[in-house]
C-alpha positions as a LaTeX table, in Angstrom:
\begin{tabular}{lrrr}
\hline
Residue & $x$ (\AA) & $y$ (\AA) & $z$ (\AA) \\
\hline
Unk1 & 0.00 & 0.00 & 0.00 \\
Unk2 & 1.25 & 3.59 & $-1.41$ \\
Unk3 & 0.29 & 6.67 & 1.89 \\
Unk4 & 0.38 & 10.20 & 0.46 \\
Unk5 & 0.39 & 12.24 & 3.66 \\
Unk6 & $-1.40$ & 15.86 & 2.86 \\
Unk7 & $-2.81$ & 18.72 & 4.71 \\
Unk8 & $-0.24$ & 20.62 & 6.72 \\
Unk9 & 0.27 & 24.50 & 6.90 \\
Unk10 & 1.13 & 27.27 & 8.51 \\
Unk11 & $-1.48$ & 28.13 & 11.31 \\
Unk12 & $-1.67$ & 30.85 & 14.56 \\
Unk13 & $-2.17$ & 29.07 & 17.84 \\
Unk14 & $-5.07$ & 27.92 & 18.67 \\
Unk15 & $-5.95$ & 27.13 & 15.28 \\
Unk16 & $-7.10$ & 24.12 & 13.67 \\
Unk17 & $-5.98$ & 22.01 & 10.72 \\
Unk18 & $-6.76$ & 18.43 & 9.17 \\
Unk19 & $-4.55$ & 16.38 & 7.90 \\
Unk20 & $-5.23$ & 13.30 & 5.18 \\
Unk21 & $-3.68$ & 10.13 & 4.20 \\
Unk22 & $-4.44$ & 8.55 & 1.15 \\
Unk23 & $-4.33$ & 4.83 & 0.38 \\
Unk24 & $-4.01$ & 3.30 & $-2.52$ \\
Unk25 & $-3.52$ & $-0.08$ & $-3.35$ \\
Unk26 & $-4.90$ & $-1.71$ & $-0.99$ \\
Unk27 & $-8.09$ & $-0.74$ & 1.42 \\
Unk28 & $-7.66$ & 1.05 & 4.44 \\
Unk29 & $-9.94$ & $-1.31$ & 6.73 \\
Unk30 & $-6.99$ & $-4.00$ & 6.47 \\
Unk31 & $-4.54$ & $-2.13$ & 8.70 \\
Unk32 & $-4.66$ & $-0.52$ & 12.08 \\
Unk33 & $-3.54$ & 3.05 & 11.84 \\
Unk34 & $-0.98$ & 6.02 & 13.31 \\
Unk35 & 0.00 & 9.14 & 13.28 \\
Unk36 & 3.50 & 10.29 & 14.53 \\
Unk37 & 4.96 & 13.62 & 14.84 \\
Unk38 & 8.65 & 14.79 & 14.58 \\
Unk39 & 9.45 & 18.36 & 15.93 \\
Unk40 & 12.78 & 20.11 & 14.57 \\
Unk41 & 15.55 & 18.82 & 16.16 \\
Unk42 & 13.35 & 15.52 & 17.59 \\
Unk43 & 12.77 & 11.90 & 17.65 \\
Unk44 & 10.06 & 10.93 & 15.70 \\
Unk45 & 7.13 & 10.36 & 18.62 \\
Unk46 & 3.69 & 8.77 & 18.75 \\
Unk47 & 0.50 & 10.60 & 18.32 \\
Unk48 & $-2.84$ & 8.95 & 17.67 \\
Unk49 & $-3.72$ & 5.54 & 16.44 \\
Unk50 & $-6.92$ & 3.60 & 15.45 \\
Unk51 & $-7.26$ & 0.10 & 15.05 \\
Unk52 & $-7.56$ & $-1.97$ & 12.09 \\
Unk53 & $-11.28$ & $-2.58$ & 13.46 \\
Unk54 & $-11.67$ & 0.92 & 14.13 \\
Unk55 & $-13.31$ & 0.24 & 17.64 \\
Unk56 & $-10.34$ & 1.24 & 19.32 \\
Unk57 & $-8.02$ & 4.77 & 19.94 \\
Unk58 & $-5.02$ & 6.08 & 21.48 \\
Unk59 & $-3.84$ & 9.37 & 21.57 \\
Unk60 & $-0.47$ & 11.09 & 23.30 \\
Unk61 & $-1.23$ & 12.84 & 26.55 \\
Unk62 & $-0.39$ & 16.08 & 24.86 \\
Unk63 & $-2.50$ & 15.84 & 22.35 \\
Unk64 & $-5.58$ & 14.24 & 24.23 \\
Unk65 & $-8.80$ & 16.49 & 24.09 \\
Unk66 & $-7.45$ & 18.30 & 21.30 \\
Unk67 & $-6.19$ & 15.96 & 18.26 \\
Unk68 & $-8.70$ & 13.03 & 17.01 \\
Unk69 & $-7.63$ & 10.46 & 14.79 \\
Unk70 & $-10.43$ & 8.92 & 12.53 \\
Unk71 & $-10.78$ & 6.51 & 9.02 \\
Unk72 & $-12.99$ & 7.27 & 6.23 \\
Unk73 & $-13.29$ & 4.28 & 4.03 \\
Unk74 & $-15.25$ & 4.98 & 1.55 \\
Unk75 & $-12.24$ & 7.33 & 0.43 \\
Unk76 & $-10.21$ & 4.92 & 1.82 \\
Unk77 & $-8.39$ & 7.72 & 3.48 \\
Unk78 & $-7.53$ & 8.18 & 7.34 \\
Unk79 & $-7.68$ & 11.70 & 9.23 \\
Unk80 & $-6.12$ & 13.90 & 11.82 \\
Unk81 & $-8.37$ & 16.17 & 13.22 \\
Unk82 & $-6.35$ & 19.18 & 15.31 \\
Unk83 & $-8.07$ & 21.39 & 17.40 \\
Unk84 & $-6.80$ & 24.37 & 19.34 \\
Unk85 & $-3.55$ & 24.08 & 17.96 \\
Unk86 & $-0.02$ & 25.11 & 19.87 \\
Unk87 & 3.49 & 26.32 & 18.90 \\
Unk88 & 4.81 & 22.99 & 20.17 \\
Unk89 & 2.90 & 21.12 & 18.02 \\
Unk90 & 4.92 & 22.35 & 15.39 \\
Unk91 & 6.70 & 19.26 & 13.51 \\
Unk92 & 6.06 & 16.95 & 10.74 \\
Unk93 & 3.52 & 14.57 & 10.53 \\
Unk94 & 3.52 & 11.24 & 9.29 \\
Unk95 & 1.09 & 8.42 & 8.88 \\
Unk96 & 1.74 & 5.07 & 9.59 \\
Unk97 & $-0.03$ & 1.72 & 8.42 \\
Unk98 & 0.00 & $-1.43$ & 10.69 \\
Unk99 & $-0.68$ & $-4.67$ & 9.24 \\
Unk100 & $-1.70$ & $-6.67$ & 12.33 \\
Unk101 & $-5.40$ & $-6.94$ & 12.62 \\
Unk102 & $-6.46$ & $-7.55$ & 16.23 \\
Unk103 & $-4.04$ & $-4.93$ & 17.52 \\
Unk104 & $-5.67$ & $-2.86$ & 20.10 \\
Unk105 & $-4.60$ & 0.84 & 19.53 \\
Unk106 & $-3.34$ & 1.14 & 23.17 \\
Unk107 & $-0.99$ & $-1.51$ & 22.22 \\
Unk108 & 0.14 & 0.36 & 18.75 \\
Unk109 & 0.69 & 3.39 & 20.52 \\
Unk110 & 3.69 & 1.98 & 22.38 \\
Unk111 & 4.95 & $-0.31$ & 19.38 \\
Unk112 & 8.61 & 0.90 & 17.96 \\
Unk113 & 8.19 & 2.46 & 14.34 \\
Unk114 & 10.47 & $-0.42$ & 12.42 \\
Unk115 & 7.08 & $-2.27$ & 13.85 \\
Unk116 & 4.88 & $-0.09$ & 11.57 \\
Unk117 & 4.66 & $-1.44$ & 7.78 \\
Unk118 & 4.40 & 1.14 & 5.85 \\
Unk119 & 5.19 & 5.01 & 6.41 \\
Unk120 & 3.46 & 7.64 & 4.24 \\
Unk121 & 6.25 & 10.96 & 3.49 \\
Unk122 & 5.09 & 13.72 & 6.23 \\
Unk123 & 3.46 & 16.72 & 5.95 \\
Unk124 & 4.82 & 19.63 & 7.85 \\
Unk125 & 2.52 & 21.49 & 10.52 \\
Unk126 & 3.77 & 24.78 & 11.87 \\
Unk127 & 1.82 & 26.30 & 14.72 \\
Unk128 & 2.80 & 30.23 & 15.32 \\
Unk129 & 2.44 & 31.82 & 18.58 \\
\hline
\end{tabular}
């Protein structure tokens, strides 16, 4: 499966933005899903995940409340909803597909990234103050 990551900009704080990913190839109900972020100067780090089920979410404490991941598949596309956007969620975004069905998305959110199958090419979210 091909992930086109799209959706980022340049927004003021508080803000909100959505970001997309794209499948093609194969549909997006056959893999559980994530979204990772990696500020300037950062490891790459978790942020949201749904399962392949969709029944199931996790989300980063500091994004909790505000962020919510969700899957769309009639246009086989998954979403990242931001809400009340801040400067330190400036960083590029990346969606991740997990081909493990019966992963629980608390479980995904703490699996390493070589874990993760297939990595869509980031789309950079900058959050001014």
């Amino acid at each position: 499966v091909q992930l086109q990551a799209s959706g980022g900009g340049l927004v003021q704080a508080g803000g909100s933005l959505r970001l997309s990913c794209a499948a093609s190839g194969r549909a997006v109900s056959h893999y559980g899903w994530g979204w990772f972020r990696q500020p300037p100067g950062e490891e790459r780090e978790f942020v949201a995940a749904v399962s392949w089920s969709g029944a199931t979410t996790s989300y980063a404490d500091s994004v909790k409340g505000r962020f919510t991941i969700s899957r769309d598949d009639a246009k086989n596309t998954v979403y990242l909803q931001m809400e009340s956007l801040k400067p330190e969620d400036t960083a590029v975004y990346y969606c991740a597909a997990l081909d493990s069905p019966g992963t629980a998305a608390i479980v995904m959110a703490t699996m390493p990234r070589d874990k993760w199958d297939y990595w869509g090419q980031g789309t950079l979210v900058t959050v001014s103050s």
